[in-house]
C-alpha positions in Angstrom: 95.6 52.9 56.6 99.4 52.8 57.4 101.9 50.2 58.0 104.4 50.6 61.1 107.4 49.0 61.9 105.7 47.4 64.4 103.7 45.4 62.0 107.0 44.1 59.9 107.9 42.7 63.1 104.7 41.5 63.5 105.4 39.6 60.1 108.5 38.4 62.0 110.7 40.9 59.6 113.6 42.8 60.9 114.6 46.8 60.3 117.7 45.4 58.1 115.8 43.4 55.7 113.0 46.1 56.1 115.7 49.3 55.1 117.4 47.2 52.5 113.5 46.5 50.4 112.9 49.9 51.2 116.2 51.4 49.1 115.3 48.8 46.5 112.2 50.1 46.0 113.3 54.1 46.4 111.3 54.3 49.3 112.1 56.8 52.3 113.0 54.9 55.3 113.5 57.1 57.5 110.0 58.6 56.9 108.4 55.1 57.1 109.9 54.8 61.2 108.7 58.2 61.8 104.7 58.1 59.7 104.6 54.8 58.6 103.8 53.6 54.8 100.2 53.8 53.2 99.4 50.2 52.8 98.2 51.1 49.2 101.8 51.1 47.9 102.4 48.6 49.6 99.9 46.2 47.6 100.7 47.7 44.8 104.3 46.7 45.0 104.0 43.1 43.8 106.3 41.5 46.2 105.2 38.5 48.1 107.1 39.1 51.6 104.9 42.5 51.3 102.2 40.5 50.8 102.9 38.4 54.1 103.5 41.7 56.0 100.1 42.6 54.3 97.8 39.6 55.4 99.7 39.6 59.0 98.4 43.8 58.9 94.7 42.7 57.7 94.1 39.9 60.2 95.6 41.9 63.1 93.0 44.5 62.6 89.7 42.3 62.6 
C-alpha cells in the first residue's frame, strides 16, 4: 500500500513541511507527488508525525 499527498493532508500536513521531512530523510519528493511512498518506509522511519500520517492512512481505509 502507498501513501499520497492526499493523505498528509488528510493528517492535516502541508507540501512544505511534507518536502522539508522528505530531504531530511533523503527521500525523493518529486517521486512521492507523482507514485506516492510505500507505507512500509514509512513505519519504519521512527518519526511520530509519520506515525500520525500513518494511523490517519489505516483508519481511512477500514
Amino acid at each position: 500500500m502507498k501513501i499520497y499527498m492526499s493523505d498528509i493532508r488528510k493528517a492535516k500536513m502541508c507540501s512544505q513541511g511534507t518536502r522539508a521531512f522528505f530531504l531530511s530523510k533523503g527521500w525523493d519528493f518529486q517521486d512521492f507527488l507523482k507514485n506516492g511512498i510505500d507505507i512500509e518506509i514509512v513505519k519504519n522511519c521512527d518519526d511520530a508525525m509519520a506515525k500520525q500520517v500513518i494511523e490517519v492512512f489505516e483508519n481511512g481505509r477500514e
